[in-house]
VMD Tcl script that builds the backbone (N, CA, C; Angstrom):
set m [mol new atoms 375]
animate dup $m
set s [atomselect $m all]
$s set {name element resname resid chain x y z} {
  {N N UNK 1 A 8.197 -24.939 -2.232}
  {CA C UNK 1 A 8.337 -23.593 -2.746}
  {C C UNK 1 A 7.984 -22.591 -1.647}
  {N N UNK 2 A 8.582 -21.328 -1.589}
  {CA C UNK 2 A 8.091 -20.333 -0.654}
  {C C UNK 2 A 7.102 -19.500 -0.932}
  {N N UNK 3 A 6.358 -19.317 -0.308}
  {CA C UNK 3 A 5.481 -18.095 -0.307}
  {C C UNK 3 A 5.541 -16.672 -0.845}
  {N N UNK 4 A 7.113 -16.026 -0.885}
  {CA C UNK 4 A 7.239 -14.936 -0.734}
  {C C UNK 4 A 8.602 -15.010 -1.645}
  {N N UNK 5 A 8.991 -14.943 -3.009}
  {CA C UNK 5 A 10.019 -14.652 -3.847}
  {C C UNK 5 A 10.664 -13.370 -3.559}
  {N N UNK 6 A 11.841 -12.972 -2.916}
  {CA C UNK 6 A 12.461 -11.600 -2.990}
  {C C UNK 6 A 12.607 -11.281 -3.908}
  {N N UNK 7 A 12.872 -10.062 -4.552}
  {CA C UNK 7 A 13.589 -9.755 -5.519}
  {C C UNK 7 A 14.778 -8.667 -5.369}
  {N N UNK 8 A 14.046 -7.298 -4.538}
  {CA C UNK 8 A 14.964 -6.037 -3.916}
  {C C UNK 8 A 15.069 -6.007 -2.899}
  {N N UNK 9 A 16.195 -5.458 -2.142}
  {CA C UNK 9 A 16.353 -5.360 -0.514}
  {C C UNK 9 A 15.874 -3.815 0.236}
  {N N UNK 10 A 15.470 -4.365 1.106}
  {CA C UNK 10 A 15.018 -2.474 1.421}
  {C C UNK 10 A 15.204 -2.978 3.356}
  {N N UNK 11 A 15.009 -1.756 4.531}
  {CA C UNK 11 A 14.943 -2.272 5.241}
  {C C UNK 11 A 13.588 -3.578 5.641}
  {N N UNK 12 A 14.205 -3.862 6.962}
  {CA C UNK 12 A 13.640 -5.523 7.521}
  {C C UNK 12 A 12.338 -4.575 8.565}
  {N N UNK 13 A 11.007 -5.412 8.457}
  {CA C UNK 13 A 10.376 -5.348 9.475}
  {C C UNK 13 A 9.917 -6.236 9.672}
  {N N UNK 14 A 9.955 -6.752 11.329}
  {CA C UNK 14 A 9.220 -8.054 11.904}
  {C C UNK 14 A 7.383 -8.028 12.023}
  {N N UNK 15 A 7.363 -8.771 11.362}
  {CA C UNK 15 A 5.564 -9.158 11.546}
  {C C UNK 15 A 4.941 -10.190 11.597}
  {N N UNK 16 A 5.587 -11.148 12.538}
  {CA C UNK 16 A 5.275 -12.111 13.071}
  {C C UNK 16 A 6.192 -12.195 14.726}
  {N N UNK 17 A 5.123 -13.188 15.335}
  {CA C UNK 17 A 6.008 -13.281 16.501}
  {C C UNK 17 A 6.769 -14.190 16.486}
  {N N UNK 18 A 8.249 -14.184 15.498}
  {CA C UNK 18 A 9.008 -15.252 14.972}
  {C C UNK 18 A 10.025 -13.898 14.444}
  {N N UNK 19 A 10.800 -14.953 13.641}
  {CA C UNK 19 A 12.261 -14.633 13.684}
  {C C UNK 19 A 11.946 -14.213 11.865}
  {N N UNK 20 A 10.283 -14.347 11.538}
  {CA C UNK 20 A 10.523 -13.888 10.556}
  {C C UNK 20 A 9.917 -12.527 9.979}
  {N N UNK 21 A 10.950 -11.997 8.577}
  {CA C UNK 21 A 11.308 -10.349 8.751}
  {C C UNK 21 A 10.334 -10.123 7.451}
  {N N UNK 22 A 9.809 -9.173 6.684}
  {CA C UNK 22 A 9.777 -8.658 5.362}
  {C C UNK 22 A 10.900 -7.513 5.328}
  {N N UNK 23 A 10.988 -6.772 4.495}
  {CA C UNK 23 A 11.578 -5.765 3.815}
  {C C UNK 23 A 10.428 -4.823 3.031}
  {N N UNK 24 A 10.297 -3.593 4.255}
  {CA C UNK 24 A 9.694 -2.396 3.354}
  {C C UNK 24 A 9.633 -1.601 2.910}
  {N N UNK 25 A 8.980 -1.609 1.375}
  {CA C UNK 25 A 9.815 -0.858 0.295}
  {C C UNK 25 A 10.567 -2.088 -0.817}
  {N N UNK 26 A 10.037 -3.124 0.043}
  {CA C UNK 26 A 10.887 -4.019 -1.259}
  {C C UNK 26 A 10.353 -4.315 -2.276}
  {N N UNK 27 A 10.336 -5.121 -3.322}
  {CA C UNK 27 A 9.240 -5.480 -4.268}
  {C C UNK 27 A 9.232 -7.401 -4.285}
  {N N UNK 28 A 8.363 -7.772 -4.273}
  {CA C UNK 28 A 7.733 -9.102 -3.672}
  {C C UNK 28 A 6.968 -9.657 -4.964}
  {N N UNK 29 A 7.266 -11.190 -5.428}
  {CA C UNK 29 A 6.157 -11.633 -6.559}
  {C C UNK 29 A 5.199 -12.578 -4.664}
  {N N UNK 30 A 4.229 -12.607 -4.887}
  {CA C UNK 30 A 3.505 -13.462 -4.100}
  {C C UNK 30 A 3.017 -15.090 -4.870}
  {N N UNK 31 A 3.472 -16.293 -4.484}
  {CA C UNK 31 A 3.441 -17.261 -4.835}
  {C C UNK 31 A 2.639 -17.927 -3.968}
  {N N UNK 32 A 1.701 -18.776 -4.399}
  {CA C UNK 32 A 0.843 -19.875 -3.889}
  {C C UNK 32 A 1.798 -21.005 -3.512}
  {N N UNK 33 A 1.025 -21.505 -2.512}
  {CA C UNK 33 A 2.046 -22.483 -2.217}
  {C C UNK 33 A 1.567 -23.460 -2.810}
  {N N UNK 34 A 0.278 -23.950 -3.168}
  {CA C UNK 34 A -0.725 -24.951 -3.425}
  {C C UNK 34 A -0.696 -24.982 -5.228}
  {N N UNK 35 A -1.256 -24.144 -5.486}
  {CA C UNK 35 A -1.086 -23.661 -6.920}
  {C C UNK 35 A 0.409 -23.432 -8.088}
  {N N UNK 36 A 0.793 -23.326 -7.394}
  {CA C UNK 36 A 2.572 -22.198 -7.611}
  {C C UNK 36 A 2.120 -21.049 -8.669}
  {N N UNK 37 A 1.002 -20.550 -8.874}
  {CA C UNK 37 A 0.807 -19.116 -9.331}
  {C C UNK 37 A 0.716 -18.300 -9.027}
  {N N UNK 38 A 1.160 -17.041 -9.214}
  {CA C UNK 38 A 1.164 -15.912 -8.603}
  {C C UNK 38 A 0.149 -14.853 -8.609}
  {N N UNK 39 A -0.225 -14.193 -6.970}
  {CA C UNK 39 A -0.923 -12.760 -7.191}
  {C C UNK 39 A -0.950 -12.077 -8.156}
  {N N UNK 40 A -1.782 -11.257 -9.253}
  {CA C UNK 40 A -1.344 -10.972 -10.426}
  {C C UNK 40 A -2.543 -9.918 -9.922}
  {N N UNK 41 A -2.165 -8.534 -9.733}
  {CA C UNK 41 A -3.501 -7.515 -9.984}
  {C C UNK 41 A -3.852 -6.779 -11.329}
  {N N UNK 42 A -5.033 -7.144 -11.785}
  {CA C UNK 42 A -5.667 -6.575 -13.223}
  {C C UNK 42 A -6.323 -5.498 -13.041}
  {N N UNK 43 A -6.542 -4.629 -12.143}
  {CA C UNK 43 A -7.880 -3.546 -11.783}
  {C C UNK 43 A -7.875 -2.829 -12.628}
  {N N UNK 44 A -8.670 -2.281 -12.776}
  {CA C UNK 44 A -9.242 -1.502 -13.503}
  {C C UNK 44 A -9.028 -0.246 -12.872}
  {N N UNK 45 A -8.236 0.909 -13.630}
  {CA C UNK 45 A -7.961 2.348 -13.131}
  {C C UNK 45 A -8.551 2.846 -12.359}
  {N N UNK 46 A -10.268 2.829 -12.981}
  {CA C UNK 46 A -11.513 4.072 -13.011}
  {C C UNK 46 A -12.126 3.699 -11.552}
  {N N UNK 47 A -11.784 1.852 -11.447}
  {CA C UNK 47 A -12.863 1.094 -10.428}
  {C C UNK 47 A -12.124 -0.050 -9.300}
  {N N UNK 48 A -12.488 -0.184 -8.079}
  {CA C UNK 48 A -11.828 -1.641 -7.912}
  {C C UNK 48 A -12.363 -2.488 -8.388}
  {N N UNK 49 A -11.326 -3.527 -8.406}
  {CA C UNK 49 A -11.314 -4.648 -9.157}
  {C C UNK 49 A -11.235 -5.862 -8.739}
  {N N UNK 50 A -10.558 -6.649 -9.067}
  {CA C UNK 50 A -10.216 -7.990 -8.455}
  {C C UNK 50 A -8.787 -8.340 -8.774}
  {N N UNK 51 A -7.833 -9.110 -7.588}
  {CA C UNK 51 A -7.066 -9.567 -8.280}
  {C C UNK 51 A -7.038 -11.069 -8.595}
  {N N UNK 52 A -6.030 -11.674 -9.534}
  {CA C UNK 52 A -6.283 -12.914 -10.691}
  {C C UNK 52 A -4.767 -13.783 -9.510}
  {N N UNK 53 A -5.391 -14.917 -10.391}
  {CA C UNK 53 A -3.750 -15.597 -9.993}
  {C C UNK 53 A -2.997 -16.085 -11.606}
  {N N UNK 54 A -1.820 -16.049 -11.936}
  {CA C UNK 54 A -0.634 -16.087 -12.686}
  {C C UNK 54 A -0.110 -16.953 -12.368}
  {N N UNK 55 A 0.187 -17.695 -14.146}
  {CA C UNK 55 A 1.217 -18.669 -13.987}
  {C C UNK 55 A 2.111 -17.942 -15.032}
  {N N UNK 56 A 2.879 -17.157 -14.756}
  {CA C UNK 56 A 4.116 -16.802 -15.388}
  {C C UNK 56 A 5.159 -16.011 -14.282}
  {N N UNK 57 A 6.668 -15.823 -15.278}
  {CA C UNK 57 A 7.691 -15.789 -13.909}
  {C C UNK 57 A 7.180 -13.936 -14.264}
  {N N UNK 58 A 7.479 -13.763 -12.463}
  {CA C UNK 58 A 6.927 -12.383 -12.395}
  {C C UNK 58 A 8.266 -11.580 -12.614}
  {N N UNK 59 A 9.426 -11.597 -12.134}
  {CA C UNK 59 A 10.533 -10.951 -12.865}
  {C C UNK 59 A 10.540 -9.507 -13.880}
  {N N UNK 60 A 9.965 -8.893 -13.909}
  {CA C UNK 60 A 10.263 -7.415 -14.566}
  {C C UNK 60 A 8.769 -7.462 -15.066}
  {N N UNK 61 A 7.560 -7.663 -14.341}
  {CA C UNK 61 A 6.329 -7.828 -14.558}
  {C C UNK 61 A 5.067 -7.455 -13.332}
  {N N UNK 62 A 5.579 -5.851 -13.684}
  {CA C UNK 62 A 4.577 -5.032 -12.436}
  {C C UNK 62 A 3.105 -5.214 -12.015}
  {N N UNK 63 A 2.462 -5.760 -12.608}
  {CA C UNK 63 A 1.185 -6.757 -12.412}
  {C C UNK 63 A 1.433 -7.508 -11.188}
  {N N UNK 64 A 2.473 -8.336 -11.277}
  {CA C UNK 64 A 2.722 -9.607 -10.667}
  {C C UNK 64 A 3.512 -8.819 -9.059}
  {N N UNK 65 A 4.236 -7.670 -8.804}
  {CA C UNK 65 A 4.923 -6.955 -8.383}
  {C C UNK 65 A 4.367 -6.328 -6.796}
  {N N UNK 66 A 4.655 -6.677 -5.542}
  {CA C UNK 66 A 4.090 -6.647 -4.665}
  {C C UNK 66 A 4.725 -5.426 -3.447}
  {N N UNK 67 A 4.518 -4.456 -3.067}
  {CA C UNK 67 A 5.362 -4.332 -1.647}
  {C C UNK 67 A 4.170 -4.022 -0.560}
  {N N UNK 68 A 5.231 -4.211 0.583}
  {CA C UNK 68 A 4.562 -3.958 1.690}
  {C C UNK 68 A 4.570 -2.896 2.562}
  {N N UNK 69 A 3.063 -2.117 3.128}
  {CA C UNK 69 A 3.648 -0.788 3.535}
  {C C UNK 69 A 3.445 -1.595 4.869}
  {N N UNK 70 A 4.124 -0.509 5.848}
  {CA C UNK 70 A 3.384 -0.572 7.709}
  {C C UNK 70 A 2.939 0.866 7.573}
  {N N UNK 71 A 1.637 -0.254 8.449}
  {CA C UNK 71 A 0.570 0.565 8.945}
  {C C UNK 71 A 0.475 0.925 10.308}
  {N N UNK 72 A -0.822 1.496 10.841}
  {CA C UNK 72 A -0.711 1.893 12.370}
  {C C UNK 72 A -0.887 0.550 13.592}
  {N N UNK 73 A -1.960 -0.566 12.434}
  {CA C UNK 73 A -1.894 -1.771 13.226}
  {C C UNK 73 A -0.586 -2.611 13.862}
  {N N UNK 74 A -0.708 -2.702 14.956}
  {CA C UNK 74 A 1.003 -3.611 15.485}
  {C C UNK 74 A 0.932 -4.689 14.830}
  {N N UNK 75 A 2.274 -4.893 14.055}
  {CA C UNK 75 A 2.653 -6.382 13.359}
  {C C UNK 75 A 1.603 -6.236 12.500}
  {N N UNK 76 A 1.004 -5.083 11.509}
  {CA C UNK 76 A 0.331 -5.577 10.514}
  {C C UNK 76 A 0.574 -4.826 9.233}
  {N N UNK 77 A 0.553 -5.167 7.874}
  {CA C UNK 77 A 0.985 -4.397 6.927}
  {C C UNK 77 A -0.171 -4.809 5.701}
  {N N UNK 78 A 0.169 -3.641 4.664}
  {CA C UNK 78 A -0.829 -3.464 3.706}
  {C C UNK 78 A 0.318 -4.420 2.293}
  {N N UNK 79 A -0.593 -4.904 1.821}
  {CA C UNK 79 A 0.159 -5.059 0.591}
  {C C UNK 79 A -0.590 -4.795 -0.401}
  {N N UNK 80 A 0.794 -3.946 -1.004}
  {CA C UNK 80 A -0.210 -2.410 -2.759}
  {C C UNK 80 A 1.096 -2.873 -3.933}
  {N N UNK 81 A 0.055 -3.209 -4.625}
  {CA C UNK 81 A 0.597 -3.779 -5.878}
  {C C UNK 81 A 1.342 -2.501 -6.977}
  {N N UNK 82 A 2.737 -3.004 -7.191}
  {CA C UNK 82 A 3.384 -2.031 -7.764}
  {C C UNK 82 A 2.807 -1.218 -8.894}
  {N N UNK 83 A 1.702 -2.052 -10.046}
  {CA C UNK 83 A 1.518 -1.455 -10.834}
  {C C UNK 83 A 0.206 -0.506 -10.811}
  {N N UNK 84 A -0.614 -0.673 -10.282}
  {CA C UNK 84 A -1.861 0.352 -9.850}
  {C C UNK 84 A -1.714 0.494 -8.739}
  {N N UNK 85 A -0.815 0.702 -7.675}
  {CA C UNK 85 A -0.821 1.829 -6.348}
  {C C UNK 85 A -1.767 0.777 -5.594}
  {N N UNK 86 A -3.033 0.271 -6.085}
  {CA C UNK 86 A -3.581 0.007 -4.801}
  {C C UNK 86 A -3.660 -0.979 -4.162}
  {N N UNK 87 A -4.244 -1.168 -2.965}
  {CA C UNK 87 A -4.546 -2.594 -2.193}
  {C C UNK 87 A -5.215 -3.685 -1.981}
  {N N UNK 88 A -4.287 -5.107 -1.546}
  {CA C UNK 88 A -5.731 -6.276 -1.141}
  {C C UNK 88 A -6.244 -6.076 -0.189}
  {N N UNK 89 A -7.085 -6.171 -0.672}
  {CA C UNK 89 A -8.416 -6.004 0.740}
  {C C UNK 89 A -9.358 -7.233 0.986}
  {N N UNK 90 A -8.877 -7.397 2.158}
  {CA C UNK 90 A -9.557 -9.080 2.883}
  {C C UNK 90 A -10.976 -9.147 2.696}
  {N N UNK 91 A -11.587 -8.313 2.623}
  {CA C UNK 91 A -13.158 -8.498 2.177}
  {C C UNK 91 A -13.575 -8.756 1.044}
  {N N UNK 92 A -13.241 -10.109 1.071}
  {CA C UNK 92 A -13.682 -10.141 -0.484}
  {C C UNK 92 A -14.766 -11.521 -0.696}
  {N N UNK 93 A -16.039 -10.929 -1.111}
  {CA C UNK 93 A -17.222 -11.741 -1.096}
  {C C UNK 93 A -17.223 -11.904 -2.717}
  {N N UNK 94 A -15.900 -12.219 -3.280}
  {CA C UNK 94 A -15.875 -12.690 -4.794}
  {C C UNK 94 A -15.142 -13.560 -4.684}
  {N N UNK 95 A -14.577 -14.324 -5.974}
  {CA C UNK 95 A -13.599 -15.494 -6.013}
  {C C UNK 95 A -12.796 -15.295 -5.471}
  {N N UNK 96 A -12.167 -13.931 -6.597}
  {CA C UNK 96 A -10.784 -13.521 -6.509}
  {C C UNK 96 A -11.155 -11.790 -5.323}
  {N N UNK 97 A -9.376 -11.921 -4.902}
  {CA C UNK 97 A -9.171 -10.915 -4.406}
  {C C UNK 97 A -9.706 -9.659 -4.678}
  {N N UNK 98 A -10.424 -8.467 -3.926}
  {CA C UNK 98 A -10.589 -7.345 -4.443}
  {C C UNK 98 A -10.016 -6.301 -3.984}
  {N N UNK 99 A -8.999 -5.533 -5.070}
  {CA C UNK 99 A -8.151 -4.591 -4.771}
  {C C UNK 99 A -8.966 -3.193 -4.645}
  {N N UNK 100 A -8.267 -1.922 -4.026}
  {CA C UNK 100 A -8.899 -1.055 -3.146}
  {C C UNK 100 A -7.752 0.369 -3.443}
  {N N UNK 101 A -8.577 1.479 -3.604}
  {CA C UNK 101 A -7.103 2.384 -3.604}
  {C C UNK 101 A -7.413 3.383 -2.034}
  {N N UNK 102 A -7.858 2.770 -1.429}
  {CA C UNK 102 A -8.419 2.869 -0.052}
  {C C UNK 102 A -7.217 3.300 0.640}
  {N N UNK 103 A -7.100 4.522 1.689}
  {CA C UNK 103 A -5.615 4.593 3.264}
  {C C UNK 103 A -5.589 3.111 3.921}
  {N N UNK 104 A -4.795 2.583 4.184}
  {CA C UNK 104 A -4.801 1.281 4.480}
  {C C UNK 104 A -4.184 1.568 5.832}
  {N N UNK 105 A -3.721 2.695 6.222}
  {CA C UNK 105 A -3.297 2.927 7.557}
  {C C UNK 105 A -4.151 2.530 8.673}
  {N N UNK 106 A -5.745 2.992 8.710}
  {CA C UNK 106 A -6.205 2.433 10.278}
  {C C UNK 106 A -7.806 1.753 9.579}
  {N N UNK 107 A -6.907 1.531 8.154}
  {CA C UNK 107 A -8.100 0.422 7.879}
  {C C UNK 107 A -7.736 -0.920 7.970}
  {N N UNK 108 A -8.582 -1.906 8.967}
  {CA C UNK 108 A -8.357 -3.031 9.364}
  {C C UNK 108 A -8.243 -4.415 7.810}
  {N N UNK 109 A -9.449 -3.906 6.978}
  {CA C UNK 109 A -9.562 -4.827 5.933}
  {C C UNK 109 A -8.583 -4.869 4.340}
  {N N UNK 110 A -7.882 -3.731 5.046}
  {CA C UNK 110 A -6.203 -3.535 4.308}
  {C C UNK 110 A -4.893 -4.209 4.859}
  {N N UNK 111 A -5.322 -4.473 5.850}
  {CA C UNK 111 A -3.816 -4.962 6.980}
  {C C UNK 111 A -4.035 -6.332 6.795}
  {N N UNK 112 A -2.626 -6.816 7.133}
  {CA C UNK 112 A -2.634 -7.888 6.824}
  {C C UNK 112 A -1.410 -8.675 7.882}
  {N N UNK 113 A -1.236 -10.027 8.539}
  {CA C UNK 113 A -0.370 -10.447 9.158}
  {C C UNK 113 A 0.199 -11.714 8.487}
  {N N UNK 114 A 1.456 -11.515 9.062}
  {CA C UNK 114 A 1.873 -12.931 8.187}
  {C C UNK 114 A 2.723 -13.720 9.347}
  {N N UNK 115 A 1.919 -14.907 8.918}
  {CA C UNK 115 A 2.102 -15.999 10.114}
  {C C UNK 115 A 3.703 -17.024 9.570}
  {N N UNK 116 A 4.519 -17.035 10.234}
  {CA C UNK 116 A 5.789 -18.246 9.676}
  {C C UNK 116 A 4.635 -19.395 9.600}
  {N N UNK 117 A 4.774 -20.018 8.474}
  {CA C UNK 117 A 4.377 -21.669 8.665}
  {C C UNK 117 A 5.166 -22.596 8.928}
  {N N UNK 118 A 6.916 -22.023 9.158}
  {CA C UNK 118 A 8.003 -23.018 8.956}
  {C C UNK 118 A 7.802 -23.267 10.865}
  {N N UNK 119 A 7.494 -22.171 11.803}
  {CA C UNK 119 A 7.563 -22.208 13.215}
  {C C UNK 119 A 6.717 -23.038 13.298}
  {N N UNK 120 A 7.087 -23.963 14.880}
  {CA C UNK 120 A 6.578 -25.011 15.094}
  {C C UNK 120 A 5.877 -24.268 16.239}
  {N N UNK 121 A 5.790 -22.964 17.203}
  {CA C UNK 121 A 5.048 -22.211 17.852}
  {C C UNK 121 A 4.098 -22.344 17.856}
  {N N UNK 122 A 3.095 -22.275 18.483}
  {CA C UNK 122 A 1.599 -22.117 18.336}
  {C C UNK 122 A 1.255 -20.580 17.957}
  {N N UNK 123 A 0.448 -20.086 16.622}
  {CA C UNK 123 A 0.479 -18.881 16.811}
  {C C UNK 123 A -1.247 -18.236 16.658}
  {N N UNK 124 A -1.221 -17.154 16.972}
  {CA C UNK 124 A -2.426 -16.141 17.547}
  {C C UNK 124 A -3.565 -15.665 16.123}
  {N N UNK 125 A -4.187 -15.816 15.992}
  {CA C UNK 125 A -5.762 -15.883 15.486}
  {C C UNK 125 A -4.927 -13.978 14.903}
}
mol reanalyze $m
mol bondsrecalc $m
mol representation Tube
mol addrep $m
């Protein structure tokens, strides 16, 4: 299974040092590869929150609903969940993910890189 379910096309940006692209502005379910459930953000309006993982098809289910912005970091992007605006944020000293309605522009713990696992390359930390 892939990582990354398309659903809409928007333009391509490269963020890896590979041949592989996202689309930003697109909308993205995020799939486990291990699990096969999906990113699912529950936050809470008022507060951040956490996000959950989902086993249902994400398909017309803005919870489940992902895009990616670019930021100022090279080759790095934020991903803000369609249905509360905000972001994952890599700092997360909980189970689950904790989402953020944080500028994710020249914040490092908003950005995010995505490595091909299909390249046989050696790639960069």
């Amino acid at each position: 299974s892939k990582i990354i379910d398309k659903i809409r096309k928007v333009k391509e940006i490269k963020v890896a040092d590979s041949d592989m692209r996202l689309k930003s502005g697109t909308i993205y379910a995020l799939k486990s590869v291990s699990s096969g459930n999906y990113l699912d953000d529950r936050t809470s309006v008022e507060e951040d929150g956490d996000a959950l993982m989902a086993n249902r098809f994400p398909k017309d289910d803005k919870s489940l609903s992902w895009t990616f912005i670019k930021t100022n970091g090279v080759k790095k992007l934020a991903i803000k969940n369609v249905s509360s605006g905000y972001y994952l944020d890599g700092r997360s000293y909980e189970e689950n993910p904790v989402m953020t309605n944080r500028d994710p522009m020249d914040d490092e713990y908003l950005q995010w890189r995505f490595i091909d696992m299909e390249d046989d390359r050696p790639q960069c930390p």
